[in-house]
C-alpha positions in Angstrom: 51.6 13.1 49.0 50.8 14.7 45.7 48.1 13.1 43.3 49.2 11.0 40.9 45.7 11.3 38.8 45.5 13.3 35.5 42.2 14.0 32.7 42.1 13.1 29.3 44.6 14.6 26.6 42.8 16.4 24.2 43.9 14.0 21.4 42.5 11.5 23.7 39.2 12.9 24.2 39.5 13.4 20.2 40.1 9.8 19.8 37.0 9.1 22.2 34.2 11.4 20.2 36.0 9.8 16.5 35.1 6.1 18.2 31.5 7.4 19.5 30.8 9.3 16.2 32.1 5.4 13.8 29.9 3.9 16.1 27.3 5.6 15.6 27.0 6.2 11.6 27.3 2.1 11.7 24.5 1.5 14.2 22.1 4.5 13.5 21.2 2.7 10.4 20.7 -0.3 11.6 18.2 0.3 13.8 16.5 2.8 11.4 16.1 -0.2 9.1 14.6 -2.2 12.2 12.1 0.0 12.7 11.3 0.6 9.4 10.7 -3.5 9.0 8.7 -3.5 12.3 6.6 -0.8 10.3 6.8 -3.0 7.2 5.4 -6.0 9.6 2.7 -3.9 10.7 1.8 -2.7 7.5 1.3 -6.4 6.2 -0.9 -7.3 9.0 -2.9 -3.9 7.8 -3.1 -5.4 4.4 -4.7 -9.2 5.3 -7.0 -7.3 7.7 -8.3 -5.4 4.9 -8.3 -8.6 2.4 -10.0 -10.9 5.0 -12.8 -7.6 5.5 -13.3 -7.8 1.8 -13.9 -11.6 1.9 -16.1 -11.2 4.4 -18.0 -8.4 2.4 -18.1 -10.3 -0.7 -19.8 -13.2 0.9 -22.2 -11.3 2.8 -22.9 -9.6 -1.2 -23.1 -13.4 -2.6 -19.4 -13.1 -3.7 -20.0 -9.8 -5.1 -16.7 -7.2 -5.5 -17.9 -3.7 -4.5 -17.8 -0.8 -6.2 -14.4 0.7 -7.2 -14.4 4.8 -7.7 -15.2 6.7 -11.0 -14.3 10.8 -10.9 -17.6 12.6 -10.7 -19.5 14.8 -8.1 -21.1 12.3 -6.5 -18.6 9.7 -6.0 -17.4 9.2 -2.3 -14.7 7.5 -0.4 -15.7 4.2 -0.1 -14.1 2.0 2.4 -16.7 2.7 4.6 -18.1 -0.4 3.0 -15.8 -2.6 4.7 -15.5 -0.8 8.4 -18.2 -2.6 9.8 -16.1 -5.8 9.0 -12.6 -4.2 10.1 -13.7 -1.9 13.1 -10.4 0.1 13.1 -10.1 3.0 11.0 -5.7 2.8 12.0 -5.8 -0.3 9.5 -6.6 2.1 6.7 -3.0 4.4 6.8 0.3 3.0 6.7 2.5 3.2 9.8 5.2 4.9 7.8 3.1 7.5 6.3 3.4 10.6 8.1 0.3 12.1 5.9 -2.5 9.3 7.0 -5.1 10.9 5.4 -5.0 8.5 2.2 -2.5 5.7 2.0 -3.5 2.5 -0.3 -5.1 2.7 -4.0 -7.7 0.5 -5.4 -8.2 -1.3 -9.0 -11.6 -0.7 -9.7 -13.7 -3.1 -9.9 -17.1 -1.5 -10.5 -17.2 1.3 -12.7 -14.7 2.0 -15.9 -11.0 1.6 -14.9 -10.0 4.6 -12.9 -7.8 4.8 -9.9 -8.4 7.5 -6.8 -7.0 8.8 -4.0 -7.1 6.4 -0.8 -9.2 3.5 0.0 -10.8 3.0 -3.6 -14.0 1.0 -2.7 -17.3 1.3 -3.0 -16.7 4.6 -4.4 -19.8 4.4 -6.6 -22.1 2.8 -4.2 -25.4 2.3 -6.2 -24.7 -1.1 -8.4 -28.1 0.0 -10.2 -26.8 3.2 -11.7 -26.9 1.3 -15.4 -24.2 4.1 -16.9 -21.2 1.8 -15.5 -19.9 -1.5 -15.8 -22.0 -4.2 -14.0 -20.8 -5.6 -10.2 -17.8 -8.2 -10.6 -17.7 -11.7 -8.5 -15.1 -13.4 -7.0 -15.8 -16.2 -9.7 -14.8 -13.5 -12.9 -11.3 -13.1 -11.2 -9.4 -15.4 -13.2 -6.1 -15.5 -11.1 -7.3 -14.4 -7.7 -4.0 -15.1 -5.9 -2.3 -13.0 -8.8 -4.8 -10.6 -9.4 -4.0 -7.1 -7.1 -6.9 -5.1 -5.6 -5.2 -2.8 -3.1 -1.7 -0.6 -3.4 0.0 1.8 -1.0 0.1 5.0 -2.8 1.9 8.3 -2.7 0.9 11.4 -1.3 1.9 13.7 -4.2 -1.0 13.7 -6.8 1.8 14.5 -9.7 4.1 11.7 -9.0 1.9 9.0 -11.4 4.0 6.0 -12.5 2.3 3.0 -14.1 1.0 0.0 -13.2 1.8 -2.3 -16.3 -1.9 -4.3 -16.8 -0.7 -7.6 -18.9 -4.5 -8.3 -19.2 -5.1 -4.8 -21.3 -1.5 -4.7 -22.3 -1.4 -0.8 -21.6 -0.3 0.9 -18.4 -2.7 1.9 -16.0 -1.8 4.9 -14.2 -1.6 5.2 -10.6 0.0 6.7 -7.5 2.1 3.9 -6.5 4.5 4.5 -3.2 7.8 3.2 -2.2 7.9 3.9 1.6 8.8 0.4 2.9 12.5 -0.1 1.3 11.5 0.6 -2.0 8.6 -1.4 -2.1 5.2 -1.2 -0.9 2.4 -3.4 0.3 0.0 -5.4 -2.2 -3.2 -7.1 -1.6 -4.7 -9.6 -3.4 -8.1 -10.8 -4.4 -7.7 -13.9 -2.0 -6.7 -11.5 0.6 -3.6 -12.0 1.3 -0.9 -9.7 1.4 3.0 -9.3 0.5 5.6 -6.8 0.2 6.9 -6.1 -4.0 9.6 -3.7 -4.8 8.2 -0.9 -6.8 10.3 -1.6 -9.6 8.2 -5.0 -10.0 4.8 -3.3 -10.2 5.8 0.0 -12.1 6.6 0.3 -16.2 6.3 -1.9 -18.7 5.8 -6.0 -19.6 9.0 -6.5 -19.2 9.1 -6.0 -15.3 5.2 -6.2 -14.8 4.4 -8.9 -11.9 1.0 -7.9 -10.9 -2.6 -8.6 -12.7 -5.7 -6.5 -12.8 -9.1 -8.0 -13.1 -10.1 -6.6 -16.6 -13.6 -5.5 -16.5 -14.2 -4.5 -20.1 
């Protein structure tokens, strides 16, 4: 008895790899944006582990900010200050940075108002070093819940948008990233964390939604 069985037309098979190929561009970017939310997740927690290590610094310091970084020779970075508290060096990059060297940016609290590369703390480490501005408490920050202390920053030094200050009213300049959905991770002075969308920390008053401690 002769088969009866035959294979797949090619318009068939044509029909099959269209379907497959639909299917795919729909769900590839669904679970691209799942991951990158997981990653956003993670990068919170990264954020109140580093607020809660600074709350624990300052009162070890009797409420004392430390140091934020001035450019000169001499200056280091200075998260250091705070590993003792964390114990994890991970916390310090951003899961969805693939250049981990230097992720967040720091207001500085210490010294005159300029922003570095990384972790900015305790990046002039001597509080008696009478040329800069005096140490900052918890009790100057006016709007602690309001007031930002750490940013995720960008990896290219020449990509500087501003941070509108409404304290100053000028911009301050610094390297502020976009990784997580256009937005990035903030933390506060009462340590806790959130997601903004760049476009809420970046330009002018008009869209400015952050605060800097002003230490003038």
């Amino acid at each position: 008895m002769r088969s009866t069985k035959r294979g797949f037309t090619l318009i068939e098979l044509l029909v099959v790899i269209a379907i497959i190929a639909i299917l795919a561009a729909i769900l590839f970017p669904v679970f691209a944006r799942a991951r990158e939310n997981a990653r956003k997740s993670n990068c919170i927690s990264n954020g109140r582990q580093l607020g809660t290590a600074l709350m624990q610094y300052c009162q070890d310091y009797d409420e004392t900010l430390p140091y934020g970084q001035h450019e000169a020779p001499d200056s280091r970075f200075g998260f250091q200050v705070l590993l003792p508290y964390t114990k994890n060096e991970e916390i310090f990059a951003c899961p969805s940075d693939k250049n981990v060297v230097s992720t967040f940016v720091a207001d500085g609290y210490g010294p005159a108002r300029t922003i570095p590369h990384g972790w900015g703390v305790d990046q002039y480490h001597y509080p008696y070093r009478t040329i800069y501005s005096q140490p900052v408490t918890l009790a100057q920050i006016s709007r602690v819940s309001e007031s930002a202390v750490f940013f995720e920053k960008t990896n290219e030094v020449t990509k500087m948008p501003y941070v509108y200050c409404p304290i100053h009213n000028a911009p301050l300049s610094t390297q502020v990233a976009g990784r997580h959905m256009d937005g990035l991770i903030v933390v506060f002075y009462d340590g806790h964390a959130k997601w903004m969308k760049r476009d809420e920390v970046i330009g002018g008053p008009n869209v400015a939604r952050l605060w800097l401690h002003d230490n003038s």
